[in-house]
C-alpha positions as YAML, in Angstrom:
chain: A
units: angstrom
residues:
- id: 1
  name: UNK
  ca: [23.84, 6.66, 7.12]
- id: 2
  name: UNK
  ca: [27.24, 7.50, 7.26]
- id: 3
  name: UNK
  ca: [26.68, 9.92, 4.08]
- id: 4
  name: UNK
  ca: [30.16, 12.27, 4.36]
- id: 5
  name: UNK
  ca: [32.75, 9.23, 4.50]
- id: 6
  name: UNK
  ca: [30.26, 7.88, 1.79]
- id: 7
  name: UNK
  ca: [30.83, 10.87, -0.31]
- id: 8
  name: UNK
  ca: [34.39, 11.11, 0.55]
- id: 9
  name: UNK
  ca: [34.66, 7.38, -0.90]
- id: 10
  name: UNK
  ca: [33.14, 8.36, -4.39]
- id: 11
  name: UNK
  ca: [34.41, 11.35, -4.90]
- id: 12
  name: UNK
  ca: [31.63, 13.67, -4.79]
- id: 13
  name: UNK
  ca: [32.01, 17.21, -2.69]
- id: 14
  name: UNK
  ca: [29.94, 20.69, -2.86]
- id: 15
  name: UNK
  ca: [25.70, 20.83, -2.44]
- id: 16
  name: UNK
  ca: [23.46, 17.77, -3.41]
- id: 17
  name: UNK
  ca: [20.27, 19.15, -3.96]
- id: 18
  name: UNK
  ca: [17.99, 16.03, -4.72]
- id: 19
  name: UNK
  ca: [17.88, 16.67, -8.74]
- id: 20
  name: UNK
  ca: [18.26, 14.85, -11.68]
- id: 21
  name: UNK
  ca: [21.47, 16.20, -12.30]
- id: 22
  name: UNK
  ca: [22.59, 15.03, -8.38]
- id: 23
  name: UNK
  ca: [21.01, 11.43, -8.98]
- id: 24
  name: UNK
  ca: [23.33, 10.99, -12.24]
- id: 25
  name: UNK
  ca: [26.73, 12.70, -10.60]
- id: 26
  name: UNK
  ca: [26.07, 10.17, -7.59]
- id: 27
  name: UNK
  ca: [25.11, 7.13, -9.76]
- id: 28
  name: UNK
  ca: [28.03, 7.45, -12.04]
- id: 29
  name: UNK
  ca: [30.32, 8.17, -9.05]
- id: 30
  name: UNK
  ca: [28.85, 4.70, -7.46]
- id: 31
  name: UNK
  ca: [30.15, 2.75, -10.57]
- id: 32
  name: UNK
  ca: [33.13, 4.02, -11.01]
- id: 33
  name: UNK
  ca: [34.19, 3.66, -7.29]
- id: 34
  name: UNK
  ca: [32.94, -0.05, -6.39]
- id: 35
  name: UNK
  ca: [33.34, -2.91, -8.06]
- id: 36
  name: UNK
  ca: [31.05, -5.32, -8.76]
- id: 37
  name: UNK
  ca: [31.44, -8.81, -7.06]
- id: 38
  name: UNK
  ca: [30.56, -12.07, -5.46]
- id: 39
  name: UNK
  ca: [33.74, -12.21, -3.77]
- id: 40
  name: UNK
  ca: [32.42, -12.85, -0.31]
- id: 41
  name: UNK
  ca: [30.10, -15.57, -1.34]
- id: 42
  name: UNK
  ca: [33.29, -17.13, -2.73]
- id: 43
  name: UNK
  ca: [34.93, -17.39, -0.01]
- id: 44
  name: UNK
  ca: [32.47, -18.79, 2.14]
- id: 45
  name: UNK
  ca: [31.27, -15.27, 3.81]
- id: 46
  name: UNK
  ca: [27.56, -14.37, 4.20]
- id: 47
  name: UNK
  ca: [26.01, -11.24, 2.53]
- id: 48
  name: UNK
  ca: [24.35, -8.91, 5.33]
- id: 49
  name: UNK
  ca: [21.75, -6.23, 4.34]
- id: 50
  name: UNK
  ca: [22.22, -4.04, 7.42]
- id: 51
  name: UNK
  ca: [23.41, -0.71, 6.87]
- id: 52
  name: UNK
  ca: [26.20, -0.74, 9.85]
- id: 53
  name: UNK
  ca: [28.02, -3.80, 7.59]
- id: 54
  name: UNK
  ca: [27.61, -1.97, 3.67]
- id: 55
  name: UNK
  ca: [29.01, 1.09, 5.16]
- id: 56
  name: UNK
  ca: [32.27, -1.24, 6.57]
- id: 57
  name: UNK
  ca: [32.51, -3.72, 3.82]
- id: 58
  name: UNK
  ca: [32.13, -0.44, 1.21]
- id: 59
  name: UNK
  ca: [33.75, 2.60, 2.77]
- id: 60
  name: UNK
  ca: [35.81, 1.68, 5.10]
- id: 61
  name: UNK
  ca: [37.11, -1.71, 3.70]
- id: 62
  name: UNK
  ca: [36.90, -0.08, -0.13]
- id: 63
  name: UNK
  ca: [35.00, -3.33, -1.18]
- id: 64
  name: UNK
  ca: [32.18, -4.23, -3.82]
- id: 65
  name: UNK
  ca: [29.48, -6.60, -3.47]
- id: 66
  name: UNK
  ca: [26.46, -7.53, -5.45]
- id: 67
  name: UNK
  ca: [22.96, -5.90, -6.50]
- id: 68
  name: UNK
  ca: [21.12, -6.20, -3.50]
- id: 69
  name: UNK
  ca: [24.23, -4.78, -1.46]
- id: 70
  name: UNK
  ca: [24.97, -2.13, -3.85]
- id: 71
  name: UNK
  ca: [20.88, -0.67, -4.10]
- id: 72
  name: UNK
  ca: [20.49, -1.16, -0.84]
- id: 73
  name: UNK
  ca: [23.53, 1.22, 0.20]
- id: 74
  name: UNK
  ca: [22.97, 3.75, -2.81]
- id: 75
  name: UNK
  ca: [18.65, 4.11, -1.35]
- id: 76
  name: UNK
  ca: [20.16, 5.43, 1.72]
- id: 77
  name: UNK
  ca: [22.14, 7.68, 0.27]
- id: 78
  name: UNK
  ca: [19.63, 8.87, -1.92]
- id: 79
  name: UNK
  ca: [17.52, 9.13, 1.01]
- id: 80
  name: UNK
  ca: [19.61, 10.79, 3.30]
- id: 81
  name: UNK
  ca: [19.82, 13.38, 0.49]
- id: 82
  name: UNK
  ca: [16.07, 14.38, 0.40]
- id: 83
  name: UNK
  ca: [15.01, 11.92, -3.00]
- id: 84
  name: UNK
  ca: [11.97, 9.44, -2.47]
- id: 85
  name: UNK
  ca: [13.79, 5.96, -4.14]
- id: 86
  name: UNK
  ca: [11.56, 3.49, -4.01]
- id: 87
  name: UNK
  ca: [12.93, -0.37, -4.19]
- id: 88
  name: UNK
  ca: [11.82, -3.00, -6.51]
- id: 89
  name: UNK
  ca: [12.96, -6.20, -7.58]
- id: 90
  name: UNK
  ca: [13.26, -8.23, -10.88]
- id: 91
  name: UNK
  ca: [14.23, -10.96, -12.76]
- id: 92
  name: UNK
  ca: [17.43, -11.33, -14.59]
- id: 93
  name: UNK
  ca: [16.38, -13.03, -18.22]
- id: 94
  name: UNK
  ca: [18.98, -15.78, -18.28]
- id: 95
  name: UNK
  ca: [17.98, -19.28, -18.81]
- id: 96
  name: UNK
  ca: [14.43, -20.74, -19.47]
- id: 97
  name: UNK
  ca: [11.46, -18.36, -18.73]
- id: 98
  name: UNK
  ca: [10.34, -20.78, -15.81]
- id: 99
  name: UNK
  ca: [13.90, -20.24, -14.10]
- id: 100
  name: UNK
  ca: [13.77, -16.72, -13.84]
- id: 101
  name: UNK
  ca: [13.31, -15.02, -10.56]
- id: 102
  name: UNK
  ca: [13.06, -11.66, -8.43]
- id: 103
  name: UNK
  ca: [16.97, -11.92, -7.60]
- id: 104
  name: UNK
  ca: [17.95, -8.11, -8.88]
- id: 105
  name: UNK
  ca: [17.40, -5.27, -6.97]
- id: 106
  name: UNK
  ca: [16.85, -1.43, -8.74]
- id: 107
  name: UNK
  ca: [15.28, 1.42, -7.67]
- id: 108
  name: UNK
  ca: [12.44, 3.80, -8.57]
- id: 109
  name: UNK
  ca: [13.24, 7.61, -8.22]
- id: 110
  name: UNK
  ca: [10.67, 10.56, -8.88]
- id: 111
  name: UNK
  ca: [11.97, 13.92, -9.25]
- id: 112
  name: UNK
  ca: [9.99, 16.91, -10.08]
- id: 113
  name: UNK
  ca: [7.16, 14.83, -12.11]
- id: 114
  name: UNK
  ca: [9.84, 12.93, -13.91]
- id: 115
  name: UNK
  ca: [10.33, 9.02, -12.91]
- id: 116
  name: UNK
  ca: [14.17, 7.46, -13.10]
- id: 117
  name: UNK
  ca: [15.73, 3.50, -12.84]
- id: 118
  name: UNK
  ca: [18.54, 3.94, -10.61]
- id: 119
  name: UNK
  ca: [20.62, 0.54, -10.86]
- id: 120
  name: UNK
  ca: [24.28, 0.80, -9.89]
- id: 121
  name: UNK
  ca: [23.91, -2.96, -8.84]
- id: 122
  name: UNK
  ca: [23.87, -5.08, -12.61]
- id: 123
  name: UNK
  ca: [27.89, -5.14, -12.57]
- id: 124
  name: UNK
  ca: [29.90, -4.48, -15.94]
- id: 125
  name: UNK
  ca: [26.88, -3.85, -18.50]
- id: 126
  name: UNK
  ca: [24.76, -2.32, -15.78]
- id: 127
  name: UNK
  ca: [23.63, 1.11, -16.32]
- id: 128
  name: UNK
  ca: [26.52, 3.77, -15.69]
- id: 129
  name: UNK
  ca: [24.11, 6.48, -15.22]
- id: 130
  name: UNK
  ca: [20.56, 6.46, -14.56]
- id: 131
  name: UNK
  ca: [17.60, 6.62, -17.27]
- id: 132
  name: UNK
  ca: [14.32, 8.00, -17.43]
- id: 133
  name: UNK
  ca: [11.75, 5.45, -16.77]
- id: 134
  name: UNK
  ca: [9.56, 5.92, -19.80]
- id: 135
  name: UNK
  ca: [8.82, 3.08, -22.29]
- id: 136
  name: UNK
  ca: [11.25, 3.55, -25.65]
- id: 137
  name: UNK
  ca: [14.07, 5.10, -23.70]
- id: 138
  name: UNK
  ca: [17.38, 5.05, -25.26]
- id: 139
  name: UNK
  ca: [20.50, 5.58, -23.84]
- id: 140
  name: UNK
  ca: [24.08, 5.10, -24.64]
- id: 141
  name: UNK
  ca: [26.19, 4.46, -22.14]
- id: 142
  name: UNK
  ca: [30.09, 3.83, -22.09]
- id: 143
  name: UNK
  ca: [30.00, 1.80, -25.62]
- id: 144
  name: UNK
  ca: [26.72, 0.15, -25.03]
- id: 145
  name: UNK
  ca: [23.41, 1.32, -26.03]
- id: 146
  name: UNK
  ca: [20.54, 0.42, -23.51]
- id: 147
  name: UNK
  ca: [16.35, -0.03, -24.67]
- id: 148
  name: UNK
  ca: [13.39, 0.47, -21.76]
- id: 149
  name: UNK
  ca: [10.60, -0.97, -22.83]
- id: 150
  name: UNK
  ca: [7.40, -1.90, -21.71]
- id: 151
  name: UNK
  ca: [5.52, -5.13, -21.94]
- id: 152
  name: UNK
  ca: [2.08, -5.66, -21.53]
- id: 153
  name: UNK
  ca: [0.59, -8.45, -19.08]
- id: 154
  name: UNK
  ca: [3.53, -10.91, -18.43]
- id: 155
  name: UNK
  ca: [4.09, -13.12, -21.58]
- id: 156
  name: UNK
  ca: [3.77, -16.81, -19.33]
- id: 157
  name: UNK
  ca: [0.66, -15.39, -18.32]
- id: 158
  name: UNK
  ca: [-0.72, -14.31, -21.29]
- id: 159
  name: UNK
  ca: [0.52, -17.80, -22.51]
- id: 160
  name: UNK
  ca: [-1.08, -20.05, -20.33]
- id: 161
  name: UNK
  ca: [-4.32, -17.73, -18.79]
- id: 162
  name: UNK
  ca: [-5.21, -15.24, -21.68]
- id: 163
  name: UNK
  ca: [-8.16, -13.82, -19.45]
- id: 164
  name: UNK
  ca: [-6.05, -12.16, -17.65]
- id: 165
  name: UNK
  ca: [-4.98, -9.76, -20.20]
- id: 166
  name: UNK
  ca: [-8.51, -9.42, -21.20]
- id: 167
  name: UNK
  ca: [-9.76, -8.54, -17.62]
- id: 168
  name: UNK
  ca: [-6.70, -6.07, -17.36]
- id: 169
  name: UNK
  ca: [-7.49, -4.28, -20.82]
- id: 170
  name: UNK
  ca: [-11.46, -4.40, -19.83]
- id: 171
  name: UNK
  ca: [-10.68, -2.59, -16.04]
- id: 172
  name: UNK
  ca: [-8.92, -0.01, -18.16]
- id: 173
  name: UNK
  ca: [-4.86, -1.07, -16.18]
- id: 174
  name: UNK
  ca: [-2.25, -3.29, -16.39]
- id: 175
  name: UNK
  ca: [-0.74, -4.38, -13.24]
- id: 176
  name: UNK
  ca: [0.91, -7.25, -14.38]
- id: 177
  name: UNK
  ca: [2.78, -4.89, -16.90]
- id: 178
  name: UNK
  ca: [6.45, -5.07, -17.06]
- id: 179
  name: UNK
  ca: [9.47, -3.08, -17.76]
- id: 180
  name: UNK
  ca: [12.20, -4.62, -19.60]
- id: 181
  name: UNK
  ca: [15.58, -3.18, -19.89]
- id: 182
  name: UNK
  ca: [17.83, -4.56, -22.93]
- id: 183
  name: UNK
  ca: [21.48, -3.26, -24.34]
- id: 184
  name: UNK
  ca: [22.73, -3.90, -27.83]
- id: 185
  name: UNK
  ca: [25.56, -6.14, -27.25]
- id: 186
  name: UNK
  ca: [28.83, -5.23, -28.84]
- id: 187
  name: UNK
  ca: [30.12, -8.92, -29.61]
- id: 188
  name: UNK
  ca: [26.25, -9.28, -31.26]
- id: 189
  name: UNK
  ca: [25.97, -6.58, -33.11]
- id: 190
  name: UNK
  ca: [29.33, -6.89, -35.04]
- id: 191
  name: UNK
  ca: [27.98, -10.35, -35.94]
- id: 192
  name: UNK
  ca: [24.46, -8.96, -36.83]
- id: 193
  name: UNK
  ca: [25.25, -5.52, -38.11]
- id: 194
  name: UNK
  ca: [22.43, -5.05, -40.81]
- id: 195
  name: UNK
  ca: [19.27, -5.54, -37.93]
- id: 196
  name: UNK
  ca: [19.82, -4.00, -34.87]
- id: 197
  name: UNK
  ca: [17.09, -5.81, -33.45]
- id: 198
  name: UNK
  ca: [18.79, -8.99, -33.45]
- id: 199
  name: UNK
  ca: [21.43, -7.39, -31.84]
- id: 200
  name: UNK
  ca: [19.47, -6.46, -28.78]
- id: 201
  name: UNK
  ca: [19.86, -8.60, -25.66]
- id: 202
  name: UNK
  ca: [17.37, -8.40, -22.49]
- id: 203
  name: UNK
  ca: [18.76, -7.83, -19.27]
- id: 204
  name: UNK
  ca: [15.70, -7.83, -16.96]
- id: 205
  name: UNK
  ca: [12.48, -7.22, -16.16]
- id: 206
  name: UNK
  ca: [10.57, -5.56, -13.50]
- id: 207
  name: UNK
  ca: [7.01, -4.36, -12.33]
- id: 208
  name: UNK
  ca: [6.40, -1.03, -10.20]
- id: 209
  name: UNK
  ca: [5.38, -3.50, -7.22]
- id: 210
  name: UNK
  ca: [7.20, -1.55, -4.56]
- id: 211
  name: UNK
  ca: [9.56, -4.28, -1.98]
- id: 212
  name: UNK
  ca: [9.89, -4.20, 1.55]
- id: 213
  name: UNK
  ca: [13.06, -4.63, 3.39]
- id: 214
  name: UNK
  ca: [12.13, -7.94, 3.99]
- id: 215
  name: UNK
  ca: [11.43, -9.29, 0.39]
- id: 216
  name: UNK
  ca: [15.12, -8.17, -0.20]
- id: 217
  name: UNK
  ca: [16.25, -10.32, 2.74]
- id: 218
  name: UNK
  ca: [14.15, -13.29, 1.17]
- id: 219
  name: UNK
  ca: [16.02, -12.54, -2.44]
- id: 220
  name: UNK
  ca: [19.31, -11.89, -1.14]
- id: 221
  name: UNK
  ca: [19.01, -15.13, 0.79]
- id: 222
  name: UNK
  ca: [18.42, -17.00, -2.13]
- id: 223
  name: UNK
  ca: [20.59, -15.57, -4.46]
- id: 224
  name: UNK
  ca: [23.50, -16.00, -1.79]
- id: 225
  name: UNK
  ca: [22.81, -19.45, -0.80]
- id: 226
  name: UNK
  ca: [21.17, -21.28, -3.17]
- id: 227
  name: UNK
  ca: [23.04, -23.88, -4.81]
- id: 228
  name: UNK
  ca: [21.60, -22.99, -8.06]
- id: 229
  name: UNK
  ca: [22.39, -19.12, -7.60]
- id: 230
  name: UNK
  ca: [25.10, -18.21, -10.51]
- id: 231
  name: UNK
  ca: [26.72, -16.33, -7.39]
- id: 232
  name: UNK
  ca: [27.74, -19.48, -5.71]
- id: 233
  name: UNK
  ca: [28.65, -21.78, -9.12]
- id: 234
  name: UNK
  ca: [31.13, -18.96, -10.84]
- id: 235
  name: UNK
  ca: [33.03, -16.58, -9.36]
- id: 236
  name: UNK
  ca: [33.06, -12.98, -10.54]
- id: 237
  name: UNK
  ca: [34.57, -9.35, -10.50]
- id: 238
  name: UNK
  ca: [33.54, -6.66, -12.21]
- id: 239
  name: UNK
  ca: [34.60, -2.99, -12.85]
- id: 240
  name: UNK
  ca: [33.04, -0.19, -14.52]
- id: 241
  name: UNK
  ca: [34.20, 3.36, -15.86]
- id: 242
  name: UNK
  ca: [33.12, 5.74, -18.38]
- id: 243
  name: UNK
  ca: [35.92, 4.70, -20.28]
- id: 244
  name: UNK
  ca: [35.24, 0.90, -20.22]
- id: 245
  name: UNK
  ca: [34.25, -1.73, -18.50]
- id: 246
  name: UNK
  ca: [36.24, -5.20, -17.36]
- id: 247
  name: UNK
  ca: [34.33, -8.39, -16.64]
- id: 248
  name: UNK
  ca: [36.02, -11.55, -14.97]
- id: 249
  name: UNK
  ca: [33.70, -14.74, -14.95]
- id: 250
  name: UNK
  ca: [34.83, -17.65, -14.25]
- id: 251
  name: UNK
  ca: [38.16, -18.56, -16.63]
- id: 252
  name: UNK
  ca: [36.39, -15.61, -18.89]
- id: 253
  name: UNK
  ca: [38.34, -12.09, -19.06]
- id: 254
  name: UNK
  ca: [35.54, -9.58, -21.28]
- id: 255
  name: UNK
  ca: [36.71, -6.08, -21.73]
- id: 256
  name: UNK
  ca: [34.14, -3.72, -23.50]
- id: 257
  name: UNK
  ca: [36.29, -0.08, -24.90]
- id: 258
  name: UNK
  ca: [35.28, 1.86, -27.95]
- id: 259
  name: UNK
  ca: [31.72, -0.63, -28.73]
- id: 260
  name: UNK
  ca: [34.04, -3.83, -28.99]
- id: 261
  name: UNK
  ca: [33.40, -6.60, -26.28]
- id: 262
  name: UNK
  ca: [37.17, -8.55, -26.64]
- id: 263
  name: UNK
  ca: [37.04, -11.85, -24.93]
- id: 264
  name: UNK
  ca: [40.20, -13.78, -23.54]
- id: 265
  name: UNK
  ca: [40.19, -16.85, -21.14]
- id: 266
  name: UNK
  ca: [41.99, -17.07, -19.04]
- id: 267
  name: UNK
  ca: [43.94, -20.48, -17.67]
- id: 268
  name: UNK
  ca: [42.66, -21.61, -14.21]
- id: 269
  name: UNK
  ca: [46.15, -21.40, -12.48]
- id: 270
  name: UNK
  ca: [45.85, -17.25, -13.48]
- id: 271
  name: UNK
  ca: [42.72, -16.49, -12.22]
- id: 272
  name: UNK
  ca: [44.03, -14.94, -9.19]
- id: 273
  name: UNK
  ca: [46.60, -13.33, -10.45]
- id: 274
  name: UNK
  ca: [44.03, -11.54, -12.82]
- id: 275
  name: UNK
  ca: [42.27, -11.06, -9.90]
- id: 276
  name: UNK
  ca: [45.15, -9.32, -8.17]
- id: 277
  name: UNK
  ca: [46.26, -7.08, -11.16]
- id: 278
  name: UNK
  ca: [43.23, -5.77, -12.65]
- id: 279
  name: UNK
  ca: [41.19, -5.19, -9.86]
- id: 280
  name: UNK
  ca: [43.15, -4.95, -6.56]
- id: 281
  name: UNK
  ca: [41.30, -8.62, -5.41]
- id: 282
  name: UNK
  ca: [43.39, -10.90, -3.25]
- id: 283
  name: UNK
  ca: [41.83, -14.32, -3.32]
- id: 284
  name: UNK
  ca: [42.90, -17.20, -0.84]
- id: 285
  name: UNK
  ca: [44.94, -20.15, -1.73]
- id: 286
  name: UNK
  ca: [42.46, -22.35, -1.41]
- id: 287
  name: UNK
  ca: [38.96, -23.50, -2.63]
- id: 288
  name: UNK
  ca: [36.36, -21.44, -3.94]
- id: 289
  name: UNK
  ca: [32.83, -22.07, -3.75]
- id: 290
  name: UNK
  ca: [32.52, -22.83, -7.17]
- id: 291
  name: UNK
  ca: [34.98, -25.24, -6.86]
- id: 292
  name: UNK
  ca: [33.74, -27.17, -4.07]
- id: 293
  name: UNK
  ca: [30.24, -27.15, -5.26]
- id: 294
  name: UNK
  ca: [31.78, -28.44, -8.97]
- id: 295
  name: UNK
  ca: [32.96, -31.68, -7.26]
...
């Protein structure tokens, strides 16, 4: 790991003892350096997961890339630094139950007998610093307050075989539990401002089911190349500061300052232009993805 031109990218000088306090100066550092984006999908690239190509795309081509990309280069860091991260994946809740799948990538970090979610890979509402994995957590974040929670056996299986919850609470464990991390929306809440519950969206789920190298391969693959992936139908660029955070998807501009999400769309024939002036992005004349695949 090429760890000093990785801390000369984001910022961060002086001793990095592997604390709490050094997890959340790195993970905020992360977010506020790279952007979040399926740029090279886009354009017809492939995604690699090998070290030698996040450290070029990254540092020395001052790129941003998606979840798996972005955990997979923050781990080594960590690593490299003396912490123990410890990679799992989990399911973005978008869409129908059945649809959802292990296409996000976060990480596990114990320090000193406390447990953190590291995720510097969920693009503009992602986590800007990391939170104590502990069930009830609440943490507000750059104008958006996040909720871990945990669930008990998985819901579909609860749903369709109930004696599986029963043999779980009988054996005394849960290993089907889940951890579910949800934000209260800023566009929701205005419109639901008397029940904050209502207002509360879920992000994702995941269990402590620790990932190899190769189950990341297997997601990333999917989530790169699957002509159902959300990465290959809209195009997006994301960028996040403690100040506030920018979202482009699709013909969608969503900027989130002060706890107000503003929305403007934008006209196809602008999109790189946006592109070009918010976030430093040159896209190609031609074709995206997205558009091909549309047709």
């Amino acid at each position: 790991m090429r760890l000093h031109d990785y801390l000369r990218r984001v910022g961060i000088e002086g001793g990095l003892p592997p604390t709490a306090d050094t997890l959340r100066r790195l993970h905020l550092a992360h977010r506020e350096a790279f952007l979040f984006d399926n740029v090279a999908i886009q354009t017809g690239g492939t995604i690699s997961m090998a070290l030698d190509a996040l450290e070029r795309k990254f540092i020395d081509e001052g790129r941003g890339g998606y979840c798996f990309e972005h955990n997979t280069l923050f781990g080594s860091v960590l690593g490299d630094l003396g912490f123990e991260p410890v990679t799992l994946l989990g399911r973005v809740r978008r869409g129908p139950p059945e649809r959802w799948a292990r296409t996000h990538m976060v990480l596990k970090v114990p320090i000193d007998g406390e447990v953190w979610l590291a995720d510097v890979g969920f693009g503009g509402v992602g986590l800007m610093e990391p939170i104590p994995l502990r069930d009830g957590t609440v943490a507000e974040q750059a104008g958006i307050t996040y909720l871990l929670r945990r669930e008990g056996p998985a819901r579909r299986e609860r749903q369709s075989r109930p004696e599986l919850g029963r043999q779980a609470a009988e054996a005394g464990h849960d290993s089907s539990a889940l951890w579910v991390l949800a934000m209260r929306d800023p566009a929701q809440t205005l419109q639901h401002q008397h029940d904050s519950a209502t207002a509360m969206t879920d992000l994702y789920e995941f269990s402590e089911d620790p990932q190899t190298a190769g189950d990341v391969e297997v997601a990333n693959h999917f989530t790169s190349t699957h002509p159902d992936s959300v990465f290959r139908r809209t195009l997006t660029i994301q960028r996040s500061t403690r100040d506030g955070r920018i979202i482009l998807r699709g013909d969608t501009l969503t900027r989130y300052t002060d706890g107000r999400a503003i929305e403007e769309p934008i006209a196809r024939e602008h999109v790189r232009e946006v592109a070009r002036e918010l976030f430093g992005v040159e896209l190609p004349d031609g074709p995206l993805v997205a558009d091909r695949e549309a047709t």
